[in-house]
C-alpha positions as CSV (number, residue, x, y, z in Angstrom):
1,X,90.7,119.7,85.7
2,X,87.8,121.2,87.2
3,X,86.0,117.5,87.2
4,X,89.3,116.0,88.8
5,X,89.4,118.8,92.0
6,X,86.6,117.6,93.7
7,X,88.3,113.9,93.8
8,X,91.8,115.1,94.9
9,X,90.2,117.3,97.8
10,X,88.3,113.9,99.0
11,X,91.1,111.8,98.6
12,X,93.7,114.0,101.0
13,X,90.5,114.4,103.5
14,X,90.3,110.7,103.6
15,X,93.8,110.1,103.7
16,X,94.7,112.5,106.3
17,X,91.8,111.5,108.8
18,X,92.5,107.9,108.5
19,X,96.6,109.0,109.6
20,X,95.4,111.5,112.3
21,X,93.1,108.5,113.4
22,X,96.4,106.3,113.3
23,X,98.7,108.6,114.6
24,X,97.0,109.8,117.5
25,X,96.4,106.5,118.5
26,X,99.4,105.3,118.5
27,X,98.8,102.6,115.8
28,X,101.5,104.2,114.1
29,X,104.1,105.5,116.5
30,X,105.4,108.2,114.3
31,X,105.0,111.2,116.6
32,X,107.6,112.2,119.7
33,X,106.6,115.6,121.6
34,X,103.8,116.3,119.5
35,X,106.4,116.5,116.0
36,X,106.8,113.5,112.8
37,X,110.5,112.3,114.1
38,X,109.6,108.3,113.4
39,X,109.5,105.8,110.7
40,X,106.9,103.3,111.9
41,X,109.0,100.3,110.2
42,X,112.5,98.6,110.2
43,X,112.0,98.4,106.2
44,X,111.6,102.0,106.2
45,X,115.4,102.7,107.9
46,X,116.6,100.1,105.2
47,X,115.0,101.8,102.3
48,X,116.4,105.5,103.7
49,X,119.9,104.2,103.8
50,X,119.7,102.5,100.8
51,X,118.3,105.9,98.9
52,X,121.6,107.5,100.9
53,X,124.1,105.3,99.3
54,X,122.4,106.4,95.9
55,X,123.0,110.0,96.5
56,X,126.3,109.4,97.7
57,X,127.4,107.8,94.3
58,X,126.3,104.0,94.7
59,X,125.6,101.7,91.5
60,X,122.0,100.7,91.3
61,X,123.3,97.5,90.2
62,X,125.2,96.7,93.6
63,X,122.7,95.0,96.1
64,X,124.8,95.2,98.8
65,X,124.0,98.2,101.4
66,X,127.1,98.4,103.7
67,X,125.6,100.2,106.4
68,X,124.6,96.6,107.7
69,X,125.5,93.4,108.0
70,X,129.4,94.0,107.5
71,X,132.1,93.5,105.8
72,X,130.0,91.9,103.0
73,X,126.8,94.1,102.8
74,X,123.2,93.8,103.5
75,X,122.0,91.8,99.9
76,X,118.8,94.3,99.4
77,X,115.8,92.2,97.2
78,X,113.6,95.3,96.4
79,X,113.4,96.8,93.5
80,X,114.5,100.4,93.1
81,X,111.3,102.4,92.0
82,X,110.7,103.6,95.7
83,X,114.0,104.2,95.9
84,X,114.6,107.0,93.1
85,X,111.2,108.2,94.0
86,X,112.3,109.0,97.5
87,X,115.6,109.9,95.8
88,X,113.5,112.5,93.5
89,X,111.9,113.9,96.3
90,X,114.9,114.2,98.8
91,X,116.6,116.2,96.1
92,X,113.6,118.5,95.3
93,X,113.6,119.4,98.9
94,X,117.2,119.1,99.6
95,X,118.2,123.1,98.8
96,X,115.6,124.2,101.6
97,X,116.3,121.6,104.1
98,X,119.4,119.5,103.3
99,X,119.5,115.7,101.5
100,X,119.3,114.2,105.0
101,X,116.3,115.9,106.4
102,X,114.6,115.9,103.1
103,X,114.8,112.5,102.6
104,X,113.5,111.7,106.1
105,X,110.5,113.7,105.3
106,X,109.5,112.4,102.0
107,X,110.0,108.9,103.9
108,X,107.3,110.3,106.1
109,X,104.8,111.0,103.8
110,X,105.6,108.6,101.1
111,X,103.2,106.1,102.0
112,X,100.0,108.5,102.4
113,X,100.5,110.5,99.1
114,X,100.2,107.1,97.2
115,X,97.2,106.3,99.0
116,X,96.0,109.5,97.4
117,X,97.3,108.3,94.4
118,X,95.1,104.9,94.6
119,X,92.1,106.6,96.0
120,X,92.3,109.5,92.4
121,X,93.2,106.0,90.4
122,X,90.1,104.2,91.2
123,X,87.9,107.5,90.7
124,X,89.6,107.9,87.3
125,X,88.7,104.0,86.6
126,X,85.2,104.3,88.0
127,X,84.4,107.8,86.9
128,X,81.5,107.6,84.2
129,X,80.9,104.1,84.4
130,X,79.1,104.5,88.4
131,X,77.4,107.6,89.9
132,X,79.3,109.6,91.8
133,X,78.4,108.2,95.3
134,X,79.3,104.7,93.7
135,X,82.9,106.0,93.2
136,X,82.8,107.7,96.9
137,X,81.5,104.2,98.2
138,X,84.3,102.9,96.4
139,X,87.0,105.6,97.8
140,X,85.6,104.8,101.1
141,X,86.2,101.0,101.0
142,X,89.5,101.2,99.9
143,X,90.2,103.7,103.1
144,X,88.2,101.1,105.7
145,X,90.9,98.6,104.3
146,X,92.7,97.8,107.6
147,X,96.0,96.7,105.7
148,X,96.0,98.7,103.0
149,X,95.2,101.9,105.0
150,X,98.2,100.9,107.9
151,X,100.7,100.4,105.1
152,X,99.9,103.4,103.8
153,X,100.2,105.8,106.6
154,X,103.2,107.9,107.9
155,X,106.4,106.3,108.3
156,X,105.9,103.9,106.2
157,X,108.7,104.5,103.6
158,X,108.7,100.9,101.8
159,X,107.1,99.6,98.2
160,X,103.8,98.6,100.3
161,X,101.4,102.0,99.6
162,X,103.2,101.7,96.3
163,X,101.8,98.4,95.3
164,X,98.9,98.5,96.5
165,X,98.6,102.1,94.6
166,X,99.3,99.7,91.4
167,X,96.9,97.2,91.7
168,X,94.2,99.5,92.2
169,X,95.0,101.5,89.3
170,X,95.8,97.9,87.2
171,X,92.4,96.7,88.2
172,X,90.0,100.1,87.4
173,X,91.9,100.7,84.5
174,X,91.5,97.6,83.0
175,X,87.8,97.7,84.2
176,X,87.6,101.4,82.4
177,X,89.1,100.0,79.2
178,X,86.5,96.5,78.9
179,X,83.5,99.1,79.3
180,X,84.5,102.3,77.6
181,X,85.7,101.2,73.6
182,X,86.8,105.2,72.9
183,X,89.7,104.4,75.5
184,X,90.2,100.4,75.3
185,X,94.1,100.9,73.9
186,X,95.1,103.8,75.8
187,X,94.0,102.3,79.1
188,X,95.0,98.8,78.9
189,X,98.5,100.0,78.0
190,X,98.6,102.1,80.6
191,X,97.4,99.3,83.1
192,X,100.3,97.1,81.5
193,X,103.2,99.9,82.5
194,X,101.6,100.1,85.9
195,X,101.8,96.2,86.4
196,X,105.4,96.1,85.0
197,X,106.3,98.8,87.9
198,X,104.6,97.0,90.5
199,X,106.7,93.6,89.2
200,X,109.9,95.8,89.2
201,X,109.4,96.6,92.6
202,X,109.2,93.1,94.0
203,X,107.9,90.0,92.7
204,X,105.2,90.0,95.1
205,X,104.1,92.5,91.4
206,X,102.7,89.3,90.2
207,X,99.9,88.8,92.3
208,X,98.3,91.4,90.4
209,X,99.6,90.1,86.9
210,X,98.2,87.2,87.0
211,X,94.7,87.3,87.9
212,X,94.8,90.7,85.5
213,X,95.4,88.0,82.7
214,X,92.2,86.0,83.8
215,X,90.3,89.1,84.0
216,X,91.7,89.9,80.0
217,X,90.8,86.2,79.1
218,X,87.3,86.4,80.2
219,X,86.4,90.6,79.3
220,X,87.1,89.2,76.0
221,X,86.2,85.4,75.7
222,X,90.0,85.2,74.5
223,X,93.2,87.1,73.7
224,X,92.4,89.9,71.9
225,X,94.3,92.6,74.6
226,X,97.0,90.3,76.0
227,X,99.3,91.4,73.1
228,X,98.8,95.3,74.6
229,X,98.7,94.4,78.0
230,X,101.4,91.9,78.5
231,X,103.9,94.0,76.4
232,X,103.4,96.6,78.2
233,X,104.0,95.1,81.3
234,X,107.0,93.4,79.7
235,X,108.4,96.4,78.7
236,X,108.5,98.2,81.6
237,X,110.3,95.0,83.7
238,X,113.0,94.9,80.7
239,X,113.6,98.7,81.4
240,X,113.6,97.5,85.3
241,X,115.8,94.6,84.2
242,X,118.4,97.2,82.5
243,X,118.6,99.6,85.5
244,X,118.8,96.7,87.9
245,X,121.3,94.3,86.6
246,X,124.2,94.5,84.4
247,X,123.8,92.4,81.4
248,X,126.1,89.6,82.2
249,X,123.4,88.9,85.3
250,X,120.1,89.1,82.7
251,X,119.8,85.6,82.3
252,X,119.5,85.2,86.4
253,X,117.1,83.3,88.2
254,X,116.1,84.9,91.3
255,X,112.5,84.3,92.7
256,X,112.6,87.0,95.3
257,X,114.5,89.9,93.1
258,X,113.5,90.9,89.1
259,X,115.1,88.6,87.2
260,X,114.6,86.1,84.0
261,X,111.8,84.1,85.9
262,X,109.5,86.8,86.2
263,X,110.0,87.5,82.6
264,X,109.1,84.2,81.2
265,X,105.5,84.4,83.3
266,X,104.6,87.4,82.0
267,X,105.8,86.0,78.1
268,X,103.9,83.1,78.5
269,X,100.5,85.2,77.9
270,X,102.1,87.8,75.5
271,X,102.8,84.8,73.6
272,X,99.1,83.3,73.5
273,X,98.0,86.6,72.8
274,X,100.0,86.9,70.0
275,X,99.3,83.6,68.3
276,X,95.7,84.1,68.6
277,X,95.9,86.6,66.6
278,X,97.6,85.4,63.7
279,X,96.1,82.0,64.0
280,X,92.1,81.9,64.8
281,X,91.8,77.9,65.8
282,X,94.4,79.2,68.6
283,X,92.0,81.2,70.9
284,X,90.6,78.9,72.9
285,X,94.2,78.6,74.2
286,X,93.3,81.8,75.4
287,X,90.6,80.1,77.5
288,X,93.3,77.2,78.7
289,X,96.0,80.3,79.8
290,X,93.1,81.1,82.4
291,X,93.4,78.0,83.8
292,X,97.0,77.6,83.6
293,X,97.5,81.0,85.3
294,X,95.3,79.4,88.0
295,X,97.5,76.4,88.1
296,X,100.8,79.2,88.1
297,X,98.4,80.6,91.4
298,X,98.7,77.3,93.2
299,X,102.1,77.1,92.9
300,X,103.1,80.5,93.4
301,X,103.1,81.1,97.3
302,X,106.5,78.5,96.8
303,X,107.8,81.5,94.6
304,X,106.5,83.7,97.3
305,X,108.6,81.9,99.8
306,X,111.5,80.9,97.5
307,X,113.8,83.5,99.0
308,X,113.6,82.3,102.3
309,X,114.5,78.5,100.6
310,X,117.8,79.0,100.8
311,X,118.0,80.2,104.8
312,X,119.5,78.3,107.7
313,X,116.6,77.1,109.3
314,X,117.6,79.1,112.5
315,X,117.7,82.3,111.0
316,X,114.6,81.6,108.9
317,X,113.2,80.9,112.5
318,X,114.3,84.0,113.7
319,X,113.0,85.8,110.8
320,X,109.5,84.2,110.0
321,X,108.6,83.8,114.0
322,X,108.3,87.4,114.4
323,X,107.1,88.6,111.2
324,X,103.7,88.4,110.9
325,X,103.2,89.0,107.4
326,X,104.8,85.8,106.7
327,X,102.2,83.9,109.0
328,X,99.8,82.0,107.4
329,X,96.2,83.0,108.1
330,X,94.6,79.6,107.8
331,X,92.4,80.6,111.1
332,X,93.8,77.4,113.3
333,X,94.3,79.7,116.1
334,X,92.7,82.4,118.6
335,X,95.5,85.5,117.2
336,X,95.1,83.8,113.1
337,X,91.1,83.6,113.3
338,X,91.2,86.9,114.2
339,X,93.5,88.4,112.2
340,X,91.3,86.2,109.4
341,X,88.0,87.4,110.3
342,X,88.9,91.0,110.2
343,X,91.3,91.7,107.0
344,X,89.6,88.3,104.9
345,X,85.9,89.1,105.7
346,X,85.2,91.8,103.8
347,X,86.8,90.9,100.4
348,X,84.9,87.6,101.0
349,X,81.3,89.6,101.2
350,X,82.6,91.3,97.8
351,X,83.7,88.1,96.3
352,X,80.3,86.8,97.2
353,X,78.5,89.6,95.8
354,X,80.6,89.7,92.6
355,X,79.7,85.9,92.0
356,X,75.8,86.5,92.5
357,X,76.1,89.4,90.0
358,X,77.7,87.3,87.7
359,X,75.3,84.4,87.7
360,X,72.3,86.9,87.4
361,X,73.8,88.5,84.8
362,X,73.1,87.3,81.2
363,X,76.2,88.7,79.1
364,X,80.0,89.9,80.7
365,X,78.7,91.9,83.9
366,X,81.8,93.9,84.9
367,X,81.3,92.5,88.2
368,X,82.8,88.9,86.8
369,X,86.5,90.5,86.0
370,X,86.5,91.0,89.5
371,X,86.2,88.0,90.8
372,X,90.0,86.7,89.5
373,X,91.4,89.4,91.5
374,X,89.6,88.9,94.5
375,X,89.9,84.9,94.4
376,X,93.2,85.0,93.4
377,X,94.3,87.2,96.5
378,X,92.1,84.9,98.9
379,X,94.2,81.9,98.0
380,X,97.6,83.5,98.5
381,X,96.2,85.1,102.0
382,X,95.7,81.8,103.4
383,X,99.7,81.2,102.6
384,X,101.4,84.5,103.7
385,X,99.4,87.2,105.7
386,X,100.8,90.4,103.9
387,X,99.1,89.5,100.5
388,X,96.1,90.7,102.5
389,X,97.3,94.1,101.4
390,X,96.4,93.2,97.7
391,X,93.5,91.2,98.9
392,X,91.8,94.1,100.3
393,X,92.9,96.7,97.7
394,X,91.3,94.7,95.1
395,X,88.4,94.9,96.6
396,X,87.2,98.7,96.7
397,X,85.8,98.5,93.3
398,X,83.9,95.5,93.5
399,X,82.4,97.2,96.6
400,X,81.2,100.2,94.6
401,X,79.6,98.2,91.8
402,X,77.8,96.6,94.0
403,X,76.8,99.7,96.3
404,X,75.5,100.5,92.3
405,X,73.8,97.0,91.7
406,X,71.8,97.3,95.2
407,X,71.0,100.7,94.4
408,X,69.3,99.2,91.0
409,X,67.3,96.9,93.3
410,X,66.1,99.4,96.1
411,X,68.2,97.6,98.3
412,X,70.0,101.2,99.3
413,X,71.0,100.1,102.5
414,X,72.4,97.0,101.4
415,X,75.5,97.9,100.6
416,X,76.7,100.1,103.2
417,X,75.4,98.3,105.8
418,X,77.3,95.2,104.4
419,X,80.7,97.4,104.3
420,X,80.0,98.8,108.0
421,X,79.6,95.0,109.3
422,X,82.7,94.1,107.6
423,X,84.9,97.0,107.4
424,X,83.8,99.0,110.8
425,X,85.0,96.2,113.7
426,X,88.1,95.7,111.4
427,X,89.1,99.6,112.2
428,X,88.1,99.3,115.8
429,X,89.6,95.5,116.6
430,X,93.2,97.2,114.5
431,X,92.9,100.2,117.4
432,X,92.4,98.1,120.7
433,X,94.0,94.9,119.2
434,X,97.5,95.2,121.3
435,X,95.7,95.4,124.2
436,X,94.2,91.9,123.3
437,X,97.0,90.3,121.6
438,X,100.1,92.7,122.6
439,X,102.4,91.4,120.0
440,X,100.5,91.4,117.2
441,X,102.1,94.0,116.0
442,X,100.9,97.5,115.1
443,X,100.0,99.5,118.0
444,X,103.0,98.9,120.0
445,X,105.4,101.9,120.9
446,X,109.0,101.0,120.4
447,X,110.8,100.4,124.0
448,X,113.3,102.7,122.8
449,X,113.5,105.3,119.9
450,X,117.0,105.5,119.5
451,X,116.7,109.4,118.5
452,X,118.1,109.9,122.0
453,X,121.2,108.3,122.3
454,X,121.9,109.0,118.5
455,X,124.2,112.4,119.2
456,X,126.6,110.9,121.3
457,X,126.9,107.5,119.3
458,X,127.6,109.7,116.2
459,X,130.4,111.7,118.3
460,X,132.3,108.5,119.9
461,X,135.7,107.9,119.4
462,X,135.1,104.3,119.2
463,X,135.1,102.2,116.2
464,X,133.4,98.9,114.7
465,X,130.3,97.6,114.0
466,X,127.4,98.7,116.4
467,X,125.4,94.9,117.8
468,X,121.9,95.3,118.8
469,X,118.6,94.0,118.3
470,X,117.7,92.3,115.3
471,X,114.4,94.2,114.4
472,X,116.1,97.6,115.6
473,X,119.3,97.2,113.5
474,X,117.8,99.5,110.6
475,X,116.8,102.3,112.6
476,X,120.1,102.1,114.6
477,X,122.4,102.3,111.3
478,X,120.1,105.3,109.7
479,X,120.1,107.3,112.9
480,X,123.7,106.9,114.3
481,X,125.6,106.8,111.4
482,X,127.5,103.5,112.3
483,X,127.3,100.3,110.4
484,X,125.1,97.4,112.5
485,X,125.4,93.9,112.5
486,X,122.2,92.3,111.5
487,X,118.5,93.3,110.3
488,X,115.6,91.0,109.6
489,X,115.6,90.1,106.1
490,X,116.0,86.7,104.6
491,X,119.1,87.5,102.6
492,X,120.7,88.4,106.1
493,X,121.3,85.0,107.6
494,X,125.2,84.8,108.1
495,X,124.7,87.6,110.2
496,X,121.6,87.2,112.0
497,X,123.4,83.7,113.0
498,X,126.2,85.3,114.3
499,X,124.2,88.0,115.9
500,X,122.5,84.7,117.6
501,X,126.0,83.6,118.4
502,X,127.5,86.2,119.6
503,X,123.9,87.0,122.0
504,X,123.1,83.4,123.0
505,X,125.8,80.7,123.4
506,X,127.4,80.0,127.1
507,X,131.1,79.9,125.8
508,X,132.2,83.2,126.3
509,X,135.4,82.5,124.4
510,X,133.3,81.6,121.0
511,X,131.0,84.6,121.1
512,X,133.9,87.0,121.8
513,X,135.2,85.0,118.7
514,X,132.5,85.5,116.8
515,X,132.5,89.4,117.9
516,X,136.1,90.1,116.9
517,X,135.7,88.2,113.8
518,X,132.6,90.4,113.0
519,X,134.7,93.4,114.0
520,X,132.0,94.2,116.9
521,X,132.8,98.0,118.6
522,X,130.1,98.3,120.4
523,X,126.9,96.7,121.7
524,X,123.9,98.6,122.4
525,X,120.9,97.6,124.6
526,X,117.4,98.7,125.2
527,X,117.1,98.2,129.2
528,X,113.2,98.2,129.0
529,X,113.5,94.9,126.9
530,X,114.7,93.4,130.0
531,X,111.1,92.4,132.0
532,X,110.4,90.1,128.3
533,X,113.2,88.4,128.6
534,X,113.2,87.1,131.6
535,X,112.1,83.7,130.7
536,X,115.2,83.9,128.4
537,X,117.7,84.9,131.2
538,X,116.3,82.4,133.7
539,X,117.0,79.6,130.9
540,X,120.1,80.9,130.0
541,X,122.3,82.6,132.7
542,X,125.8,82.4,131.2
543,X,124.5,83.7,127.6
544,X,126.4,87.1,126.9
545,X,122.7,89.0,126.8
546,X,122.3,87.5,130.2
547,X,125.0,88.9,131.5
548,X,125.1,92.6,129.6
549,X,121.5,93.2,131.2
550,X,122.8,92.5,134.6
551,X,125.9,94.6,134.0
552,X,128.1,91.4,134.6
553,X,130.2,92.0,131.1
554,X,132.7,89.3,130.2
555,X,136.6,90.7,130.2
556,X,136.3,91.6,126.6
557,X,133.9,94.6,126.9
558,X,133.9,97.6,129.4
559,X,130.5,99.4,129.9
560,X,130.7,103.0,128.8
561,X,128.9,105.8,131.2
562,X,126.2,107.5,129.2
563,X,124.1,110.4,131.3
564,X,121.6,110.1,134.3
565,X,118.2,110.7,131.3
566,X,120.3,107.8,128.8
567,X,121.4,105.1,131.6
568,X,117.8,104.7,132.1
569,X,116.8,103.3,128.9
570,X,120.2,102.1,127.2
571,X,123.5,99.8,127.7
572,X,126.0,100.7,126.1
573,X,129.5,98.5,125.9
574,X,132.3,98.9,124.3
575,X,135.0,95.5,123.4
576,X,138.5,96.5,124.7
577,X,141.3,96.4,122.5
């Protein structure tokens, strides 16, 4: 315990000056009047009122949360392991401060105590096998990671910190159990049930299964722990299986959601493993499931995508446009070669470093099962923007072995000032970067918080669904109580078209259709979205938002007087019987 406390007090100091940096800045918006009253995310609302319905009695196997989209539900993709441990937690709390209020707070701090939980499992991987200033170097990296460290910070009550809390402890452990034969068994099991967890959380799991399978195939020029490895992480997703789906839906095929498809990728290399073993002449298969992994790698960013297949093509429009994790960050623009240079260029200097290593080396340098992970992740960044998250979280270790290697080779300065280049204009350009690109997303203080007008929309008499902004729809639900129309999520498009309907077409007659059908109550506005849409209202005078922002309503609504300090930042209307 004694070696372990040293680690646990760097990895809170880290944590919590890399959030106080974040917070105070404004990065993350989770402070109003100087207290936590924010989540930073729309995913983090969603989550909350999903871990609500659980308390309150919901089956884990429904997906449907009906605090949105009604009558028929949100359809919720994630995984429920962040769910029932925010569940956990609310209820640990819950007899000092109430369910509610606990639960808000453990979505606060969620995010950072699993970057405490990555930062103690890459010291536990690297521990014994690097100095100790080769594990700090490492701990250090991980925390410079731009996406790693803003998906990890308050408010951020979503499976992100999570996963990337897996694949760092996937990655070291495995590394821990290649070099250190006393624990070979324990940790590569132990690396499997973390893989299975992050797969059981989403799909998105698999970018860290699959290059953790070349890594296996080279360590040990062929099978020899894919048996362990690949059951365990099998395993785990079959418990994950049971708790999400009832077994008449276990033969599913879901791309976006656990299901049977994930399950036969991770069998394909428990079953090579386990021929090999029984039958010699079949290891160099072992070599060939490298390659076909690879092969699974190029196909995979359609898997990644495969949820959004199935969208209208409006709504996937309205969805992908203003998400920027799904942008691809092939660097064919001003806003994309940034966003390239500064979360891509430092796990490229570590792939680059890994590869000379390797080549120098004469036998398995540890530095070559890196280089899967890393080169694995670069592909599938160059596809979808948020796999940078598992991009740059695979890339802390390789940064302390090599911190080590130039150490070896009196190049001290080598390392850090490699890490500084890379990693230091990454945390500036991620402070100032809304002032250069203002929607590119962190950085930028919601118009309106919503906490405000909450009270009274709790208290009014009215009834229906609540219609407002797409991306605010979460936030809306969680902190008013009432059910909204529409969020941003790909399984939403029914009602994000009729939310587009309802918002954007001329014919008053059809959106007031729409609306009734819906069983609209009441529409909510944020007035200081008005000077960015003005482009919109001078192309589209007669659409309904047009006319709500210049408080000409159609006959179907009546506005509703809210006070002098809430007139100035909201609309409220209600539809008339």
């Amino acid at each position: 315990m004694r070696e372990r406390l040293p680690w646990l007090l760097a990895a809170v100091l880290l944590v919590a000056a890399a959030n106080a940096v974040l917070v105070l800045t404004d990065v993350l918006p989770a402070l109003s009047n100087g207290v936590f009253a924010h989540q930073t995310d729309a995913d983090s609302y969603t989550r909350l009122l999903r871990v609500q319905a659980l308390w309150e009695g919901a089956s884990p196997h429904d997906t449907r949360l009906p605090a949105m989209a009604p009558p028929e539900g949100l359809d919720v993709h994630w995984g429920h392991v962040v769910d029932y441990l925010l569940l956990a937690a609310g209820a640990l709390l819950a007899p000092l401060l109430g369910f509610e209020r606990a639960l808000f707070q453990a979505g606060l701090f969620f995010a950072p105590v699993m970057e405490v939980f990555a930062l103690l499992a890459l010291a536990r991987g690297l521990r014994g096998l690097v100095p100790w200033w080769g594990v700090g170097f490492g701990m250090l990296a991980l925390v410079l990671a731009r996406n790693v460290t803003i998906n990890s910070g308050v408010g951020r009550a979503d499976h992100h910190a999570l996963e990337a809390f897996l694949a760092v402890a996937v990655q070291a452990g495995l590394l821990r159990a290649t070099l250190v034969a006393a624990v070979r068994r324990r940790e590569t099991l132990l690396a499997g049930a973390a893989c299975g967890l992050a797969v059981w959380a989403t799909p998105e799991g698999l970018i860290v299964f699959l290059p953790a399978v070349c890594a296996l195939v080279i360590a040990d020029r062929g099978g020899a722990r894919l048996v362990p490895f690949a059951g365990a992480v099998l395993a785990v997703m079959a418990v994950g299986m049971a708790v999400e789906r009832p077994p008449s839906d276990w033969l599913a095929v879901e791309p976006d959601r656990l299901s049977a498809l994930q399950m036969a990728v991770v069998a394909m290399p428990l079953a090579v493993g386990w021929l090999s073993q029984w039958w010699a002449g079949f290891r160099p298969a072992a070599g060939l499931l490298a390659v076909g992994s690879a092969l699974l790698v190029a196909a995979f960013p359609i898997l990644l995508q495969g949820g959004y297949a199935a969208v209208d093509p409006v709504a996937r429009q309205a969805i992908l446009a203003l998400v920027e994790g799904e942008a691809s960050l092939l660097p064919d623009s001003p806003q994309t070669a940034y966003s390239f240079f500064f979360d891509v260029w430092a796990s490229v200097l570590a792939l680059a470093g890994c590869a000379a290593l390797a080549m120098r080396s004469r036998g398995m340098a540890p530095a070559t099962m890196m280089i899967p992970y890393l080169l694995v992740a670069l592909l599938l960044t160059l596809h979808a923007a948020r796999v940078t998250l598992f991009l740059q979280a695979f890339a802390a270790v390789p940064w302390a072995l090599l911190a080590v290697a130039a150490a070896r080779r009196r190049a001290w300065a080598w390392a850090p000032a490699a890490l500084l280049f890379a990693s230091g204009p990454a945390v500036a350009a991620g402070i100032i970067a809304p002032t250069w690109f203002p929607n590119a997303g962190y950085g930028n203080r919601p118009l309106c918080e919503y906490s405000d007008i909450a009270p009274p929309l709790r208290t009014l008499p009215a009834r229906g669904t609540v219609l407002t902004a797409l991306f605010q729809g979460p936030e809306v639900a969680y902190k008013t109580g009432r059910p909204t129309l529409a969020g941003p999520y790909h399984r939403a498009a029914s009602s994000i078209l009729d939310l587009q309907a309802i918002m954007t077409q001329p014919d008053p007659r059809a959106a007031e259709a729409t609306a009734r059908r819906r069983g609209i109550g009441l529409i909510l506005l944020c007035r200081r979205e008005a000077p960015y849409l003005r482009g919109f209202f001078a192309r589209n005078p007669g659409a309904l938002l047009t006319r709500l922002h210049r408080s000409a309503p159609p006959p179907w609504l009546e506005p509703l007087g809210l006070p002098p300090d809430l007139a100035r930042g909201y609309l409220l209307y209600r539809t008339r019987d």
